[in-house]
C-alpha positions in Angstrom: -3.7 -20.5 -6.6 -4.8 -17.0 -6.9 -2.5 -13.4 -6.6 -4.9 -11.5 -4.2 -4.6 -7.3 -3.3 -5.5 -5.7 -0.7 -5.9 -1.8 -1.1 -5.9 -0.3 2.3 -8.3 2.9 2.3 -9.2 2.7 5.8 -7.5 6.5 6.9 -9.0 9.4 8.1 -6.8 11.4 6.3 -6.5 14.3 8.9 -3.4 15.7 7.9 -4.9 16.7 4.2 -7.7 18.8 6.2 -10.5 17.8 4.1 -14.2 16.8 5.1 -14.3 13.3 3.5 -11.1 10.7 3.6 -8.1 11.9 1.4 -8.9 8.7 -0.8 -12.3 9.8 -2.0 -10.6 13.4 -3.1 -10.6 14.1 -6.8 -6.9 13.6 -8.7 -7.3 14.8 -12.3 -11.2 14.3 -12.3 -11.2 11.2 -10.3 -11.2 9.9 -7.2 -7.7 8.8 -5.7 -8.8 5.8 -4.9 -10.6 5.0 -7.8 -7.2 5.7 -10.0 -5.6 3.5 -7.5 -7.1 0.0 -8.0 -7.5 0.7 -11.8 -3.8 0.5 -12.0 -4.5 -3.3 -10.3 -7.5 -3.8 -12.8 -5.0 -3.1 -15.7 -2.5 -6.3 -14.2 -2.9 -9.8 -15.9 -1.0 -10.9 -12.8 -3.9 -9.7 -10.4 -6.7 -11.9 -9.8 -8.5 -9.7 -7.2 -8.7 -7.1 -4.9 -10.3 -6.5 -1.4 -10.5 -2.9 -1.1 -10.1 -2.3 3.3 -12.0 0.7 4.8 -13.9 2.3 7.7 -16.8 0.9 9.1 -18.7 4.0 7.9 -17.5 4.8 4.2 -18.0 0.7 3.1 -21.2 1.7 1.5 -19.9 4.6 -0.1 -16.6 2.8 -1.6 -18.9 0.4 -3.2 -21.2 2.9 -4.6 -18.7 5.7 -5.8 -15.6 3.5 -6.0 -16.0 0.1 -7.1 -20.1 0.3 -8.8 -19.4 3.6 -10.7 -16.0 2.6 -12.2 -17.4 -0.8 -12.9 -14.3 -2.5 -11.5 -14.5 -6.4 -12.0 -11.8 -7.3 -9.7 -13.1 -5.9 -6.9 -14.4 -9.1 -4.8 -15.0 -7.4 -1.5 -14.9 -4.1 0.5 -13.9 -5.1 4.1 -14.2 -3.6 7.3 -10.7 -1.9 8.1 -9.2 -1.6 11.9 -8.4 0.9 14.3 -4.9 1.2 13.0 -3.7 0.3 10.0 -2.0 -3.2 11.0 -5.6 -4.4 12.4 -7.0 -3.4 8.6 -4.0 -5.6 6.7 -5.0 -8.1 9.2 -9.0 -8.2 8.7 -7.8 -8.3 4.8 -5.7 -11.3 5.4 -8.9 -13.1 7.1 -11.0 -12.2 5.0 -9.0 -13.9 1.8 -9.7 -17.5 1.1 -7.4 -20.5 1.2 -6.4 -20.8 -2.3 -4.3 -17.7 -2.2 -0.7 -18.0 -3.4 0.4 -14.5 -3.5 -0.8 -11.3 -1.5 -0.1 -7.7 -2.4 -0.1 -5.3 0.2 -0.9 -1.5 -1.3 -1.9 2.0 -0.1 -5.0 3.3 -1.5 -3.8 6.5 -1.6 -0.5 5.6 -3.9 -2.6 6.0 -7.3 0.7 6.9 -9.7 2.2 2.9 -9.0 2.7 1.5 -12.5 1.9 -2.2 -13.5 5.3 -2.8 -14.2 6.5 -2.1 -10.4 3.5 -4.3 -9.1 4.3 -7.3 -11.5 7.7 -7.0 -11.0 7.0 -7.7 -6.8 4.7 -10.5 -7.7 7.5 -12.3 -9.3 10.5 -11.3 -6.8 7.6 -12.4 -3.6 7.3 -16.2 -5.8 10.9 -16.2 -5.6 12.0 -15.4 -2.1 8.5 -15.1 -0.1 8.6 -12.0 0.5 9.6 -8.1 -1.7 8.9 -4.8 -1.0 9.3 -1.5 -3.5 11.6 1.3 -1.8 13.8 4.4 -3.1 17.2 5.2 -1.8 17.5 8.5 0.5 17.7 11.3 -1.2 18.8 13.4 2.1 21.6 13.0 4.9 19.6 10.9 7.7 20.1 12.0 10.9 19.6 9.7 14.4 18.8 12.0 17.5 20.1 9.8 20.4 19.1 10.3 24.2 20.3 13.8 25.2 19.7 15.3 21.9 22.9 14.8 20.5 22.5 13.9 16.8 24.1 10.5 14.8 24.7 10.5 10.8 23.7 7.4 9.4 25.5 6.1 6.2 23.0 7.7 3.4 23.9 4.4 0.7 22.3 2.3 3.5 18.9 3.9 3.4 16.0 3.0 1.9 12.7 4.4 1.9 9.7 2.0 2.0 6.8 2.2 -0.8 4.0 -0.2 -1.4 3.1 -2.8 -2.9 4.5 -4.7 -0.2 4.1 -8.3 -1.6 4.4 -11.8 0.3 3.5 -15.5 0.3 0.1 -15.5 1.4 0.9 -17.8 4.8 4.1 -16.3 5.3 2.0 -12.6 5.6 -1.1 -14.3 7.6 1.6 -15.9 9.6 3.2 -12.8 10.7 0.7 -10.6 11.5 -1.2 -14.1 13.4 2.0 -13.2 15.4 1.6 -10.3 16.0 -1.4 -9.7 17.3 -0.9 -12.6 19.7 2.7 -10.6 21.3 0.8 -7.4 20.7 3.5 -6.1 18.9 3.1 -3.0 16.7 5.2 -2.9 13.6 6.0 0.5 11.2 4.3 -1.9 7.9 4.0 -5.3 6.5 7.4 -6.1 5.7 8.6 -5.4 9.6 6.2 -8.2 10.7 7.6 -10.8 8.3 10.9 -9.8 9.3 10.6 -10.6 13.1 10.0 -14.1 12.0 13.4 -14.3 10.7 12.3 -14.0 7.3 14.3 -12.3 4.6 12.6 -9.8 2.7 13.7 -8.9 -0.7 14.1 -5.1 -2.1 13.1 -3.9 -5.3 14.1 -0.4 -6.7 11.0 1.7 -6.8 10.0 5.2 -8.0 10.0 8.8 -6.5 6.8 9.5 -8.6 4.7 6.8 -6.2 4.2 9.2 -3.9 1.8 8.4 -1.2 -1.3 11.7 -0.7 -0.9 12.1 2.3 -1.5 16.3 2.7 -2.6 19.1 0.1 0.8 19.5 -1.3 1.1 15.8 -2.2 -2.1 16.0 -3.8 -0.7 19.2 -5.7 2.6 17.5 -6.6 0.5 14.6 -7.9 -1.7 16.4 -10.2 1.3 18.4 -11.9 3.2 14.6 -12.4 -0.1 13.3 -13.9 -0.7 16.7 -16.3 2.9 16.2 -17.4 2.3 12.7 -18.3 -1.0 13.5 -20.2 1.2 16.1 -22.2 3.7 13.3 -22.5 1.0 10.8 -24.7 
């Protein structure tokens, strides 16, 4: 039974302002993307990875992405959905039978370390399902009806990263669900949850940030010059 990835790259990117998706953009001389599912490549515990993206940029993830970086666990580019839920989803179908575990990863988190994706392979055998998250830094406000604002207890929150990692039929399970009711969930992990399904936290890391706008991008590039200096 195989541990299978799926690398969602299917955004638009529109909040980084660019011409071409935010996961093709260049992060110390190579493509986001690219420096994303070389981190994958680089895990014993990864069989392979399905790489999810538009319609329109397939060709070009397998030229640019997967052919010029030779990746060899790259078994498929699939066609990603109009929201990000449909994309996990078309992943899911798109993986055969003999799939154990399934790790669920943004394609624009390129600064994950092996150590963070092995450790949610091993957590997901154990308890079905893990996800990697970072306590709140900030106070968290609620704004209820009426405007009038609610402090939550900080300790309590935690902010959700990927790799979100699962069972393979608990994950196709819950998203089957899902698009049966209709029902729109904030990521992976909230899916599995409404089956009644504990999910398991691991401690993550500030540094796996997710590119998301130009200042991410900046921010990124100043972690990875510091960790060149570092070596």
């Amino acid at each position: 039974m195989k541990t299978l990835a799926l690398i969602t790259a299917a955004g638009r990117g529109r909040r980084m302002g660019s011409a071409r998706p935010k996961q093709f953009l260049a992060l110390a001389g190579k493509p986001i993307l690219a420096q994303t599912v070389e981190i994958f490549e680089r895990c014993r515990s990864v069989d392979g990875v399905f790489i999810i993206a538009p319609q329109e940029e397939m060709d070009p993830v397998q030229r640019e992405i997967v052919e010029a970086y030779r990746f060899q666990k790259v078994l498929k580019v699939v066609r990603g959905g109009r929201v990000r839920q449909q994309s996990v989803f078309n992943g899911l179908k798109a993986v055969k039978a003999d799939c154990e575990i399934v790790i669920v990863h943004d394609g624009v988190r390129p600064l994950i370390t092996p150590a963070l994706i092995e450790a949610s392979i091993e957590q997901a055998r154990k308890t079905g399902a893990a996800i990697v998250a970072v306590p709140a830094r900030d106070t968290v406000k609620r704004v209820r009806p009426g405007g009038r604002l609610e402090t939550l207890p900080r300790e309590e929150i935690w902010l959700a990263q990927t790799p979100q990692t699962f069972q393979f039929p608990l994950l196709f399970q819950a998203h089957q669900k899902a698009a049966q009711e209709s029902f729109k969930g904030t990521d992976d992990a909230s899916l599995v949850e409404r089956l009644g399904q504990e999910v398991s936290l691991i401690p993550g890391d500030y540094h796996n940030l997710k590119i998301t706008t130009p200042e991410d991008l900046s921010l990124a590039e100043a972690w990875r010059s510091l960790e060149r200096k570092s070596v």
